[in-house]
MDAnalysis code that builds the backbone (N, CA, C; Angstrom):
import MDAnalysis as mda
import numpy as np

u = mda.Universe.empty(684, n_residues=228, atom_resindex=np.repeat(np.arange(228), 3), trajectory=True)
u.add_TopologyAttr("name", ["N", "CA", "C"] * 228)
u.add_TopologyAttr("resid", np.arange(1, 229))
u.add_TopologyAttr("resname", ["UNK", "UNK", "UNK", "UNK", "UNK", "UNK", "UNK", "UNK", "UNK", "UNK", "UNK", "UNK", "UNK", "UNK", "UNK", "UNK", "UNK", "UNK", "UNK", "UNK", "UNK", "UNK", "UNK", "UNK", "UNK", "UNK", "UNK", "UNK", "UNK", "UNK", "UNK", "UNK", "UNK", "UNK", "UNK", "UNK", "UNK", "UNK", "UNK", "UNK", "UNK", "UNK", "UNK", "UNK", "UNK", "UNK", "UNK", "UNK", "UNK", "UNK", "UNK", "UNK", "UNK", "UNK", "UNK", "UNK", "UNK", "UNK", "UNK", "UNK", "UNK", "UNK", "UNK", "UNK", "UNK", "UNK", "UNK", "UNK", "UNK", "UNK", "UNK", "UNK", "UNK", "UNK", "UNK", "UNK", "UNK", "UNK", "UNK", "UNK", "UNK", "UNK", "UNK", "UNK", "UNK", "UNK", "UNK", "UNK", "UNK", "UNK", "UNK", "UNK", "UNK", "UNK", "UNK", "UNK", "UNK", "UNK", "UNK", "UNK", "UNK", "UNK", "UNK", "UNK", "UNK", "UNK", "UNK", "UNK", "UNK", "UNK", "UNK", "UNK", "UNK", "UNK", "UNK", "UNK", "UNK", "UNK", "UNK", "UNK", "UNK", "UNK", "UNK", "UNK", "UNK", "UNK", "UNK", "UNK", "UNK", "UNK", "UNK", "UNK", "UNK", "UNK", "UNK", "UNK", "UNK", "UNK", "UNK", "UNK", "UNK", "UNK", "UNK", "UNK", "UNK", "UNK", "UNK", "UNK", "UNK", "UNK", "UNK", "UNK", "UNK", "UNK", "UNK", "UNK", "UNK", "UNK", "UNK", "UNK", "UNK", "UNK", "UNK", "UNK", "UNK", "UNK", "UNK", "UNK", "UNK", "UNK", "UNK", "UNK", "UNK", "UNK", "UNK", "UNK", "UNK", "UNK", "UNK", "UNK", "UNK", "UNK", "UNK", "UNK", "UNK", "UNK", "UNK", "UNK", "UNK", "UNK", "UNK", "UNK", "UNK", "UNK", "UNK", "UNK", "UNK", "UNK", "UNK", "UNK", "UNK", "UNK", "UNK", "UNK", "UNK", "UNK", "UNK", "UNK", "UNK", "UNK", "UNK", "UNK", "UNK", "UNK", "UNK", "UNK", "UNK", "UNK", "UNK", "UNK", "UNK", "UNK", "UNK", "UNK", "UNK", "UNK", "UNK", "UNK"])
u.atoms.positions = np.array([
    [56.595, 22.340, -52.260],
    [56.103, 21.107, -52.882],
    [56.138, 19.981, -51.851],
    [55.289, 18.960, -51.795],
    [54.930, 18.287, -51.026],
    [56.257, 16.786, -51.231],
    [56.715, 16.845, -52.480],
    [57.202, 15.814, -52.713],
    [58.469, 16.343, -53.151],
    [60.108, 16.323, -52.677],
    [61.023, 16.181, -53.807],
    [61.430, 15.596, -55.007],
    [62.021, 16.754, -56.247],
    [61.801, 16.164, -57.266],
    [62.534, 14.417, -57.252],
    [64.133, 14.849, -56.775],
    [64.937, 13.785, -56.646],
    [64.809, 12.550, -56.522],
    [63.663, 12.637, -55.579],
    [63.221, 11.651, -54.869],
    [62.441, 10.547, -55.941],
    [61.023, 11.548, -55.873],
    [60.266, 11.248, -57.054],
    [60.757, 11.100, -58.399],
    [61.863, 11.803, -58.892],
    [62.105, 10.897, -60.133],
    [63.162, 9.754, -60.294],
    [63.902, 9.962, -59.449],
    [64.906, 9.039, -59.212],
    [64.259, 7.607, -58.648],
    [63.519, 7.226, -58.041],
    [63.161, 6.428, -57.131],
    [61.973, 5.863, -58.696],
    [61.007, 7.238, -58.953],
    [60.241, 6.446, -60.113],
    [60.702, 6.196, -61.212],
    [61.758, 6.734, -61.915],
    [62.851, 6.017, -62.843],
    [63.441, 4.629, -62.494],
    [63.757, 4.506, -61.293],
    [64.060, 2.905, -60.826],
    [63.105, 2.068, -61.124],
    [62.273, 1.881, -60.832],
    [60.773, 1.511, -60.171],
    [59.957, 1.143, -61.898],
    [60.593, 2.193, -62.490],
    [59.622, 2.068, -63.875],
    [60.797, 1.343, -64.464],
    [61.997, 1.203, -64.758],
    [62.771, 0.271, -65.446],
    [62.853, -1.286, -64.706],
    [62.586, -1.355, -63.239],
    [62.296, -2.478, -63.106],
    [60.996, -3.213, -63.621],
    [59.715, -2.100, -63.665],
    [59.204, -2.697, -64.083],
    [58.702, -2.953, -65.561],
    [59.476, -2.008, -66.419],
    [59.358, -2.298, -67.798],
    [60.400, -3.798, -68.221],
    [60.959, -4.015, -67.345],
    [62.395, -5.044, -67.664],
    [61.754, -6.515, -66.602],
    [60.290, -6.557, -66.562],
    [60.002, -7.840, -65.846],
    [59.344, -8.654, -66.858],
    [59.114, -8.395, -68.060],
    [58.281, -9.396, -68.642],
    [57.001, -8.352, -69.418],
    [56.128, -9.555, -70.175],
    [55.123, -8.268, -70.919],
    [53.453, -9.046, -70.525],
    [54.006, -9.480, -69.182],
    [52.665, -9.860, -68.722],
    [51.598, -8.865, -68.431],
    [50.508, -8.732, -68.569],
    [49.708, -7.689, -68.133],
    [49.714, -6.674, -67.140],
    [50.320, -7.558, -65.860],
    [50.777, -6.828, -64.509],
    [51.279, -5.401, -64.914],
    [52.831, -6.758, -65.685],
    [53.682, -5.817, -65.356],
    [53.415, -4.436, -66.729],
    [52.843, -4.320, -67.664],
    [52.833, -3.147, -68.502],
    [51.386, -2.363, -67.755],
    [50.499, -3.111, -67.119],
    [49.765, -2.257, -66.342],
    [49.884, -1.482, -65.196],
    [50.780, -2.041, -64.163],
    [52.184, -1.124, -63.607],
    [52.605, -0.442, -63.981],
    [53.537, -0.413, -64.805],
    [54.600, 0.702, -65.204],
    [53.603, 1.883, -66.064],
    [52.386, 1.355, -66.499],
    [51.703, 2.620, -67.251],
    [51.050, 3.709, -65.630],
    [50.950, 2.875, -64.646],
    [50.472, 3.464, -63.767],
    [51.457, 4.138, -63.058],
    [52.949, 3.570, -62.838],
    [53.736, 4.528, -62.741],
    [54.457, 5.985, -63.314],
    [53.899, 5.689, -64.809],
    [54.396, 6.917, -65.439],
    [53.325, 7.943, -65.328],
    [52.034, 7.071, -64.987],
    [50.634, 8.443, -64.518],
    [51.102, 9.015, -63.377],
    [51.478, 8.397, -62.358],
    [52.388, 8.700, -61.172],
    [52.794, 9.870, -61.235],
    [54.243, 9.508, -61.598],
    [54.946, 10.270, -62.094],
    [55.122, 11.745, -62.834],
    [53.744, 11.467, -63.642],
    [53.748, 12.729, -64.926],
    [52.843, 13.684, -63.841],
    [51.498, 12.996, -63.248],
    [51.176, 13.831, -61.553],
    [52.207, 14.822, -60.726],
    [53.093, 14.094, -60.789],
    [53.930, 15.073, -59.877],
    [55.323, 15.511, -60.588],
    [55.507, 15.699, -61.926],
    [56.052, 16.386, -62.887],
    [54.633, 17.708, -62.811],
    [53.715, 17.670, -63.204],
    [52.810, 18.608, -63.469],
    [53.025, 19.511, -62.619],
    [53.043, 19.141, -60.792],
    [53.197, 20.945, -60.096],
    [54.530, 21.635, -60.361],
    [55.148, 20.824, -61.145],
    [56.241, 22.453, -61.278],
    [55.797, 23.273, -62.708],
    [54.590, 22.711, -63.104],
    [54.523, 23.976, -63.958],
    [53.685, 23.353, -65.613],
    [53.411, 24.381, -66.189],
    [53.498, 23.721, -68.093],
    [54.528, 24.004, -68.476],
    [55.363, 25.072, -68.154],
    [56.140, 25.654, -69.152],
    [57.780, 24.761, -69.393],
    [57.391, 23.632, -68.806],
    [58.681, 22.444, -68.927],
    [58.680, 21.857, -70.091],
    [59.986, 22.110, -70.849],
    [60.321, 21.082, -71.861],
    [59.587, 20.111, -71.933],
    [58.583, 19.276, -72.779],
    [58.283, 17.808, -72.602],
    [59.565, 17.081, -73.248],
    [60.090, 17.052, -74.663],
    [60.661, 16.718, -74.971],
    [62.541, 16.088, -74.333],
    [62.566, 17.649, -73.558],
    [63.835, 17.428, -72.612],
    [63.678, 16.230, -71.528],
    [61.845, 16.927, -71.376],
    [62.324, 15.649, -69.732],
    [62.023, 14.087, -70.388],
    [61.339, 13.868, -71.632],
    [61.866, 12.759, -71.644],
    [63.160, 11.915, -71.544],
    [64.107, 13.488, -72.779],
    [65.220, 12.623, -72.954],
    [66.097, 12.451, -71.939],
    [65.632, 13.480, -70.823],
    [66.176, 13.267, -69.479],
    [65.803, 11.482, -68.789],
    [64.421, 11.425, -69.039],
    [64.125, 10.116, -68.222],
    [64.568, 9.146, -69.035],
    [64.726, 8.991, -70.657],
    [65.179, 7.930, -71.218],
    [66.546, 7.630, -70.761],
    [67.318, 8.821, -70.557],
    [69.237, 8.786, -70.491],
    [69.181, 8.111, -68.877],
    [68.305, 8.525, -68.380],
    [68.231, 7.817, -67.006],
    [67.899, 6.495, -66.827],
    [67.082, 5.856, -67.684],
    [66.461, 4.719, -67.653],
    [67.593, 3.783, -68.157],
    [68.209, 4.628, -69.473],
    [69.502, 3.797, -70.231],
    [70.423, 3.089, -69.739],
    [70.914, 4.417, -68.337],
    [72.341, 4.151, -67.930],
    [73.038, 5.266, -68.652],
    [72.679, 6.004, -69.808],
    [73.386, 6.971, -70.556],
    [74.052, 8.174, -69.704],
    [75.361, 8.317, -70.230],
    [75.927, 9.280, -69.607],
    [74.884, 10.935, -69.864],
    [74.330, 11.416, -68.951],
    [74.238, 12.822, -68.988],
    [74.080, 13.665, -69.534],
    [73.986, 14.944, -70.271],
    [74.498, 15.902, -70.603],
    [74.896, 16.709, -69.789],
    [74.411, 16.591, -68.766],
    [74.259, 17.886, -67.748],
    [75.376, 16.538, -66.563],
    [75.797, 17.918, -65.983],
    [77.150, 17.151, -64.815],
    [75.901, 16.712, -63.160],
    [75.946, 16.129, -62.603],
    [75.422, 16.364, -61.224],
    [74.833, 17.272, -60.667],
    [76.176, 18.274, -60.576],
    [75.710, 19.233, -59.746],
    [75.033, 20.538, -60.884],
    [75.471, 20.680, -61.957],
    [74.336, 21.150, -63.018],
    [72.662, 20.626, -62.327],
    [72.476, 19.382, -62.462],
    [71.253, 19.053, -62.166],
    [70.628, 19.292, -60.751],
    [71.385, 19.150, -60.125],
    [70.853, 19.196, -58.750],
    [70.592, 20.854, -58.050],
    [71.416, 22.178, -58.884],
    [71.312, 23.253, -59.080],
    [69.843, 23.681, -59.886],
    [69.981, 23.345, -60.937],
    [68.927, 23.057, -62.022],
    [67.346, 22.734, -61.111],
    [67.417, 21.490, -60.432],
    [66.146, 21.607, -59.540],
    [65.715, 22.194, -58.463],
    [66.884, 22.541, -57.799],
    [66.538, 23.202, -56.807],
    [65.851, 24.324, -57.157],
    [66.223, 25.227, -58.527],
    [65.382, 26.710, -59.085],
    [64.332, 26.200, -59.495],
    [64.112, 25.017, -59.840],
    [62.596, 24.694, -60.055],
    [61.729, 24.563, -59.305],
    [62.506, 23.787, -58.444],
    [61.733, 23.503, -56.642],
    [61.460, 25.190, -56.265],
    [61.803, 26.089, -56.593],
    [61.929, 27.628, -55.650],
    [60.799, 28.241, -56.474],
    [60.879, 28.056, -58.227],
    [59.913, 28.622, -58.604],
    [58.732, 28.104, -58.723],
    [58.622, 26.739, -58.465],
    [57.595, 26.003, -58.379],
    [56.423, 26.733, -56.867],
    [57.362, 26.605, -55.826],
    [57.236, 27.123, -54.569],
    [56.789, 28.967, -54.635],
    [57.206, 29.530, -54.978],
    [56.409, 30.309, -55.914],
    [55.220, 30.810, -56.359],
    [55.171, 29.909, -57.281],
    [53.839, 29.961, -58.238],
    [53.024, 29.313, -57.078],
    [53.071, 28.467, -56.677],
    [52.049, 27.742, -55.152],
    [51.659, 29.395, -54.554],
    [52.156, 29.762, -54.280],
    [52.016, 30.840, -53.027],
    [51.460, 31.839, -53.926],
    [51.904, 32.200, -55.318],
    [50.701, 33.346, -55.748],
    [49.559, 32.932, -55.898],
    [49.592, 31.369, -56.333],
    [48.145, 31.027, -56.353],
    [47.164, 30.927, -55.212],
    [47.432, 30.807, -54.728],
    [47.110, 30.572, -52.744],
    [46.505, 31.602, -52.826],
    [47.419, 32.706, -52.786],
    [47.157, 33.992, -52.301],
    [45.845, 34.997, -53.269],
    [45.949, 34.521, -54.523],
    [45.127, 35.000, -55.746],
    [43.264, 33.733, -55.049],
    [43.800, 32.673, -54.803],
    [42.310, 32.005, -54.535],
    [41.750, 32.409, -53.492],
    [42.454, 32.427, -52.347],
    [42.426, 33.607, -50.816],
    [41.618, 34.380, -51.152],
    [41.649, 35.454, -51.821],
    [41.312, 36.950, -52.380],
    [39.976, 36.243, -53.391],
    [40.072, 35.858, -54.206],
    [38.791, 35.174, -55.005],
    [37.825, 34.637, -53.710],
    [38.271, 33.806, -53.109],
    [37.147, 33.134, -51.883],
    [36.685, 34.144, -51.404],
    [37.431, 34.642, -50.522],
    [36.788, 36.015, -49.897],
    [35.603, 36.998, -50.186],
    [36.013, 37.004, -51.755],
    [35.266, 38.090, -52.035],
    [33.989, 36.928, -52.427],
    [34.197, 36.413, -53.373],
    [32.974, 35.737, -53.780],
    [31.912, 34.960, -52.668],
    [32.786, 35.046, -51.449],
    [31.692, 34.196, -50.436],
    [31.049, 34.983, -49.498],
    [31.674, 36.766, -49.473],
    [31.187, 37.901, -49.183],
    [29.880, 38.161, -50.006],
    [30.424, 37.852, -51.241],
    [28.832, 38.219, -52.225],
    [27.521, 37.368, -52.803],
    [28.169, 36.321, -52.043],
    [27.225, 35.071, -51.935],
    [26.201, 35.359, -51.058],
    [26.829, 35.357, -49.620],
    [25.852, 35.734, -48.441],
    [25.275, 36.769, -48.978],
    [25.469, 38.021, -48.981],
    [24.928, 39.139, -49.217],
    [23.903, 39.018, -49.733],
    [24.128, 38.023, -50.754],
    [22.022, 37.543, -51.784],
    [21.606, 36.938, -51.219],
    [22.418, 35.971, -50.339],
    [21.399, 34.511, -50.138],
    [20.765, 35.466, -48.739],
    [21.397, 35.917, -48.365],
    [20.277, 36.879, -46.674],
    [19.269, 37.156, -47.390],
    [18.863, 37.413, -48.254],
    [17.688, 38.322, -48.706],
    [16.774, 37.250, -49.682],
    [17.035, 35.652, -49.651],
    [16.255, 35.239, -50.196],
    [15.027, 34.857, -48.994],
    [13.708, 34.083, -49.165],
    [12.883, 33.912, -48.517],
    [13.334, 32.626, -47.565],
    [12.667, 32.764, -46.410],
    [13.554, 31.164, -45.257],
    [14.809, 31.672, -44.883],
    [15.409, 32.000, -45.346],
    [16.953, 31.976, -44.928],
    [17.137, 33.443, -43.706],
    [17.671, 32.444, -42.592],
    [17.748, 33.475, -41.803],
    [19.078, 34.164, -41.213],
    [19.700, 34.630, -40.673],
    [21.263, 35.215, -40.524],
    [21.013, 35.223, -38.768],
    [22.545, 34.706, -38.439],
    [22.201, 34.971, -36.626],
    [23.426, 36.009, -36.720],
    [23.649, 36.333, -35.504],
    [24.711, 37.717, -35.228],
    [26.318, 37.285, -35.976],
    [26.521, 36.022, -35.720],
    [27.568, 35.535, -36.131],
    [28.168, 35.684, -37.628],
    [26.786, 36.003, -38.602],
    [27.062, 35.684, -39.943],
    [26.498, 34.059, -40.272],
    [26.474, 33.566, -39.813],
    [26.047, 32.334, -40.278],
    [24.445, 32.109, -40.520],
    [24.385, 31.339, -41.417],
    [22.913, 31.681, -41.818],
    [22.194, 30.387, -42.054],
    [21.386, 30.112, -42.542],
    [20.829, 28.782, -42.197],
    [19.073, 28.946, -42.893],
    [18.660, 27.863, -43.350],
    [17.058, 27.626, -43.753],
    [16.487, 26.244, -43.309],
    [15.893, 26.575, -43.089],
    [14.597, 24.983, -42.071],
    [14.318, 23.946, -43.546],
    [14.657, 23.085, -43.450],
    [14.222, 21.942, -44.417],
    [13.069, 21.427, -43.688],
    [13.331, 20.471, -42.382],
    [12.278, 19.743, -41.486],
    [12.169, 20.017, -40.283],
    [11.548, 20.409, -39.520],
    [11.440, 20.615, -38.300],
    [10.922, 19.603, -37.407],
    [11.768, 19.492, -36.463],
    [11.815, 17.828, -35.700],
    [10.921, 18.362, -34.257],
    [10.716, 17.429, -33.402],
    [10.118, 17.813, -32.333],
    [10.605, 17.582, -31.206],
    [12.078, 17.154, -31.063],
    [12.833, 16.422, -30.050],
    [13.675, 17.609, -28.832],
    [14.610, 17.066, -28.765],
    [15.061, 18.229, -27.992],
    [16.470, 18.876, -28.845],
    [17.074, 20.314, -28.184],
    [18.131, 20.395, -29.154],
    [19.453, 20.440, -28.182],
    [20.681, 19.887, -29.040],
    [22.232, 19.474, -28.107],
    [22.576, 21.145, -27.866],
    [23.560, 20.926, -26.617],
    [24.547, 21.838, -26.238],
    [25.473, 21.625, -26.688],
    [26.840, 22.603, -26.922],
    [27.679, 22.776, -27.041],
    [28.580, 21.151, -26.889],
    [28.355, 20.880, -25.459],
    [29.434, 19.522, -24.708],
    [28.703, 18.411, -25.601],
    [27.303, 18.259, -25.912],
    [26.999, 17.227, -26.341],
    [27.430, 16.225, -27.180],
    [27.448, 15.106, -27.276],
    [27.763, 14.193, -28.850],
    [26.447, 13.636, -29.252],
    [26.471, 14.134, -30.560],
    [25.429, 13.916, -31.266],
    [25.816, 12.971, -32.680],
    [24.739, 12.447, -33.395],
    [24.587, 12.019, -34.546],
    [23.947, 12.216, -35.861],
    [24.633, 12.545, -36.740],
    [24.194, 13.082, -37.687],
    [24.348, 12.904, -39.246],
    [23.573, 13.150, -39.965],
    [23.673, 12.493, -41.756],
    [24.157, 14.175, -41.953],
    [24.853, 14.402, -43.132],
    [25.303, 15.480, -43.421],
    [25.748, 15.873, -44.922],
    [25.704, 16.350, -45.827],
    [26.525, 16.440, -47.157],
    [27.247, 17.874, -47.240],
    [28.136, 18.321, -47.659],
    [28.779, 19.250, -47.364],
    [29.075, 19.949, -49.123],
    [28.838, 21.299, -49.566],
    [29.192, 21.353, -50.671],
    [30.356, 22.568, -50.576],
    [31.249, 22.998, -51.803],
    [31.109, 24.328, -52.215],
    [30.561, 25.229, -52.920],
    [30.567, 26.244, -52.874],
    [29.586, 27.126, -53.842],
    [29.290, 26.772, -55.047],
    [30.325, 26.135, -55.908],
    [29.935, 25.917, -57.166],
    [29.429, 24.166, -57.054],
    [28.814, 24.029, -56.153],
    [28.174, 22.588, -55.985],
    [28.486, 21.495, -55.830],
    [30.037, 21.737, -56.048],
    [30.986, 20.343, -55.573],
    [30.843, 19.764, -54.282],
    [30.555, 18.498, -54.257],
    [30.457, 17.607, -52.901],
    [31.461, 17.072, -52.405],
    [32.351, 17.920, -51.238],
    [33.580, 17.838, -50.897],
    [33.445, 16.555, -49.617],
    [32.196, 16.282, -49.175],
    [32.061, 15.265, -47.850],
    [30.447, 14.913, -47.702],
    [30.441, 13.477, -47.451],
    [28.607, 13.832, -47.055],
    [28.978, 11.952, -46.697],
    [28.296, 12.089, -45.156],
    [27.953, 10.643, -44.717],
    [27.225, 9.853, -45.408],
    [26.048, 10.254, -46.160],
    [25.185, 9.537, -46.874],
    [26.211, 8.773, -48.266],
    [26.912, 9.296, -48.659],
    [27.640, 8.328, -49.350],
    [28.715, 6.711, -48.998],
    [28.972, 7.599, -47.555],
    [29.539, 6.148, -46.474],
    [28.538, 5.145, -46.228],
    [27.285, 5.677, -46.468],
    [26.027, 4.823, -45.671],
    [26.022, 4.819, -44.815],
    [26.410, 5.456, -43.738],
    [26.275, 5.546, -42.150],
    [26.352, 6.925, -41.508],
    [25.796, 6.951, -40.679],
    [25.792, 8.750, -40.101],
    [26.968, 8.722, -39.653],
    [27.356, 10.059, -38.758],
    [28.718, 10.865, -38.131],
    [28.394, 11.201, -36.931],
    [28.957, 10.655, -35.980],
    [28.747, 11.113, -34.696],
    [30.073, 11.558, -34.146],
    [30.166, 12.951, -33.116],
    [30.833, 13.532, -33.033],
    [30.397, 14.628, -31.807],
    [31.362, 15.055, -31.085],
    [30.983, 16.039, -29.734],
    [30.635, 17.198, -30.395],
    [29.776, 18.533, -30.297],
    [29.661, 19.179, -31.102],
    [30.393, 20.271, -30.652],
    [31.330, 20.403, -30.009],
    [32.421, 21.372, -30.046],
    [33.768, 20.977, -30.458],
    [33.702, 20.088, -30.742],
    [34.870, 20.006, -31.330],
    [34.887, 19.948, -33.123],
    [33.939, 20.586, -33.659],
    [34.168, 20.792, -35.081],
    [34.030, 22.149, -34.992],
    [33.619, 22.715, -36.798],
    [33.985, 24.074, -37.046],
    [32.965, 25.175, -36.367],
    [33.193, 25.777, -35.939],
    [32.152, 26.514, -34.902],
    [30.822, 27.317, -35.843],
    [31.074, 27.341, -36.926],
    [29.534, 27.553, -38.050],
    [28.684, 26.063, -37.392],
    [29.559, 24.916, -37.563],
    [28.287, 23.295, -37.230],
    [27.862, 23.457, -35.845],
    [29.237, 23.802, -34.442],
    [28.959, 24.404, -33.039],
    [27.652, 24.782, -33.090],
    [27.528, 26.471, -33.727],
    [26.941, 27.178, -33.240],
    [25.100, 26.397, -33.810],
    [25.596, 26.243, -35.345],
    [24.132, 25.931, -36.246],
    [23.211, 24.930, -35.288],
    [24.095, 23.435, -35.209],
    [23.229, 22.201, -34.780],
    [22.535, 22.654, -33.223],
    [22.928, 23.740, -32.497],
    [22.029, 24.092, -31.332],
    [21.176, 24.712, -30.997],
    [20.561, 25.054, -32.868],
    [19.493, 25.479, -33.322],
    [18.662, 24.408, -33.349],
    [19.204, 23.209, -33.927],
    [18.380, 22.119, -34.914],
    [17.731, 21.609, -33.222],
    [16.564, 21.149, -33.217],
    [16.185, 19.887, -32.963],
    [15.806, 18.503, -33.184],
    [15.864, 17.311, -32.764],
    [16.041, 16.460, -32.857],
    [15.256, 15.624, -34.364],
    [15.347, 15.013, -35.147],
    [14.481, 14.915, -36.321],
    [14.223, 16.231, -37.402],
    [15.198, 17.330, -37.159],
    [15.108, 18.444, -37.889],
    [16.358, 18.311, -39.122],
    [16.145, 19.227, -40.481],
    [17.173, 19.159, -41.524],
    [17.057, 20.490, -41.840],
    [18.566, 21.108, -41.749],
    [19.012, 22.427, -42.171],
    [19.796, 22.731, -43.093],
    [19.793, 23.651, -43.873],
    [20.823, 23.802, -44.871],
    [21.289, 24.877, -44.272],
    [22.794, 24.814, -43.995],
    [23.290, 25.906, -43.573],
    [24.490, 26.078, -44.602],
    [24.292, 27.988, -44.652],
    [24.991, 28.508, -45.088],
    [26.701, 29.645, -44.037],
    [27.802, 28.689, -44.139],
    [28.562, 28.827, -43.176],
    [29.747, 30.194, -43.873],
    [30.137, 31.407, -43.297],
    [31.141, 32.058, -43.798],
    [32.668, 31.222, -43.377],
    [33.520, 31.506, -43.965],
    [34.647, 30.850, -44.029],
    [35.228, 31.337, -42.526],
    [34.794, 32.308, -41.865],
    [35.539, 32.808, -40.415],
    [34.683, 31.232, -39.364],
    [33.872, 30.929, -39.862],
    [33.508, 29.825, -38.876],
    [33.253, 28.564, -39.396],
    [33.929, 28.515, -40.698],
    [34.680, 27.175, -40.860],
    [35.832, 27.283, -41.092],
    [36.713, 26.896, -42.539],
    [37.981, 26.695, -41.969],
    [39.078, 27.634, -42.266],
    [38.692, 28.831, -42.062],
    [39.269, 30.366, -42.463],
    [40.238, 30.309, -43.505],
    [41.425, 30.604, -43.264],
    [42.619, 31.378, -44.345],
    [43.188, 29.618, -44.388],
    [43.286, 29.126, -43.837],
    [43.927, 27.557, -44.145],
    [43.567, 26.579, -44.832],
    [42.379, 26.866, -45.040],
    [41.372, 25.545, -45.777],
    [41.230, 24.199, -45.013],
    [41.029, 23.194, -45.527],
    [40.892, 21.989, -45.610],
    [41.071, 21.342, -46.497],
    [42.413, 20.580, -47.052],
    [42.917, 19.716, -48.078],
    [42.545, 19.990, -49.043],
    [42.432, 19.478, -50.160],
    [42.413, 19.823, -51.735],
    [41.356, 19.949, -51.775],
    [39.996, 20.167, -50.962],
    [38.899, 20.280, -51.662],
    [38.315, 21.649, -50.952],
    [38.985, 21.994, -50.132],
    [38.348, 23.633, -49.492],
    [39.187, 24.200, -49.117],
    [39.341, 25.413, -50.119],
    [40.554, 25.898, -50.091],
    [40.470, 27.179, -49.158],
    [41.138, 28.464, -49.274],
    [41.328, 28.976, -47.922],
    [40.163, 30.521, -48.194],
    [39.886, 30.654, -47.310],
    [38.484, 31.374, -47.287],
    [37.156, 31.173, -47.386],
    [37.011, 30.029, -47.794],
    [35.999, 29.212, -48.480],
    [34.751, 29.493, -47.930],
    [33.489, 30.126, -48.230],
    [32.012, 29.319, -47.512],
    [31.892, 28.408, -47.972],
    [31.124, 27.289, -46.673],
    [30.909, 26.481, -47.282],
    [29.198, 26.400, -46.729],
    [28.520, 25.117, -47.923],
    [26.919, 24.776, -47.969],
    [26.851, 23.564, -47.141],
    [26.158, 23.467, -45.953],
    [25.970, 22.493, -45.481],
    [24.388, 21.839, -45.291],
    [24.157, 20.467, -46.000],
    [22.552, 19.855, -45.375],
    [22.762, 18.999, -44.173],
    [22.346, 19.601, -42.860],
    [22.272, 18.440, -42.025],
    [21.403, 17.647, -41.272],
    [21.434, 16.537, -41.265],
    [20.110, 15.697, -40.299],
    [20.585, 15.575, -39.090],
    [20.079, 16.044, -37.952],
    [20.094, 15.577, -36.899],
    [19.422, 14.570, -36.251],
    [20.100, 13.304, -36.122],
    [19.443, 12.111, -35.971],
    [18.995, 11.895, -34.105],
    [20.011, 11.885, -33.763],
    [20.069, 11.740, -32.100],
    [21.092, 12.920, -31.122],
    [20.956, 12.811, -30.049],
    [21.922, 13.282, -29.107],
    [22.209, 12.396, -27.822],
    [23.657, 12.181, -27.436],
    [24.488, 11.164, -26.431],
    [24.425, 12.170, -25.673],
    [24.135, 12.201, -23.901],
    [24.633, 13.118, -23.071],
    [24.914, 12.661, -21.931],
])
């Protein structure tokens, strides 16, 4: 878990009795409702199968000053097996989405090769011509500029410059070697949709909460210019 419980509830139990105990100005009950969203956020990764009822009366006896039921080290025993099984359940799930990505982005490609336009290079990576530009196309060392939207399979838009309003410029070896290899296809004023396997983007590790590990991912890109 990214966060200790201790931390997080102890610190947001403070935090929420100071700020339930400042007054009933708007601030402050619009605060403390945002702290208990907080809060109930990171109550959620250890699980559903938690008492609701307990952990209130846990957070009320805390908020009180009320003595306990449970001794210290009861509690601090008590979370640590939560922290372990929490830690846990993370890792079967990992490992269960791993195995789902894989396969499903194995059987993705497999159709999309065989639709019309779409072409496959040795690599696995595959790609279809939107516009064809007439400029020249970058090497490897180059820095180039580019508009881009990025999806996953089920169509979620995990990144795309066009929502910043400004393009992305960037050396083109230093990203995922599916964009490497693709953009030194594109020429200049050209738009591709590329279809990337997860070995040449961001393999078994993912990329933060929105591409998880195995992942293909859908890429549209404009190639605007090249710096050399």
């Amino acid at each position: 878990m990214r966060l200790a419980w201790g931390i997080v509830f102890s610190a947001g139990a403070v935090l929420l009795f100071v700020a339930c105990s400042g007054g009933d100005e708007p601030f402050e009950e619009r605060a403390s409702y945002a702290l208990g969203v907080d809060i109930g956020n990171n109550v959620k990764r250890f699980g559903t199968s938690l008492d609701r009822d307990a952990l209130v009366e846990g957070l009320l006896d805390a908020l009180s000053e009320r003595e306990p039921r449970l001794s210290r080290e009861e509690v601090s025993e008590l979370v640590r097996e939560l922290l372990a099984k929490a830690q846990e359940e993370d890792a079967r799930r990992r490992i269960e989405q791993t195995e789902a990505n894989m396969q499903g982005g194995e059987e993705f490609l497999t159709e999309n090769k065989a639709k019309e336009g779409v072409v496959e290079t040795a690599s696995g990576l595959q790609y279809i011509v939107l516009a064809e530009g007439e400029g020249p196309s970058p090497t490897a060392t180059d820095r180039v500029t580019v508009h881009y939207e990025g999806k996953s399979l089920d169509g979620k838009v995990f990144d795309s410059s066009y929502e910043g309003g400004e393009p992305s410029e960037f050396v083109l070896n230093a990203v995922i070697s599916g964009w490497t290899e693709g953009l030194q296809l594109m020429k200049v004023g050209s738009k591709y949709r590329f279809f990337i396997p997860s070995d040449l983007a961001y393999g078994a590790q993912g990329a933060g909460q929105d591409i998880g590990p195995n992942a293909t991912l859908i890429f549209e890109v404009e190639l605007i210019s090249i710096q050399r």
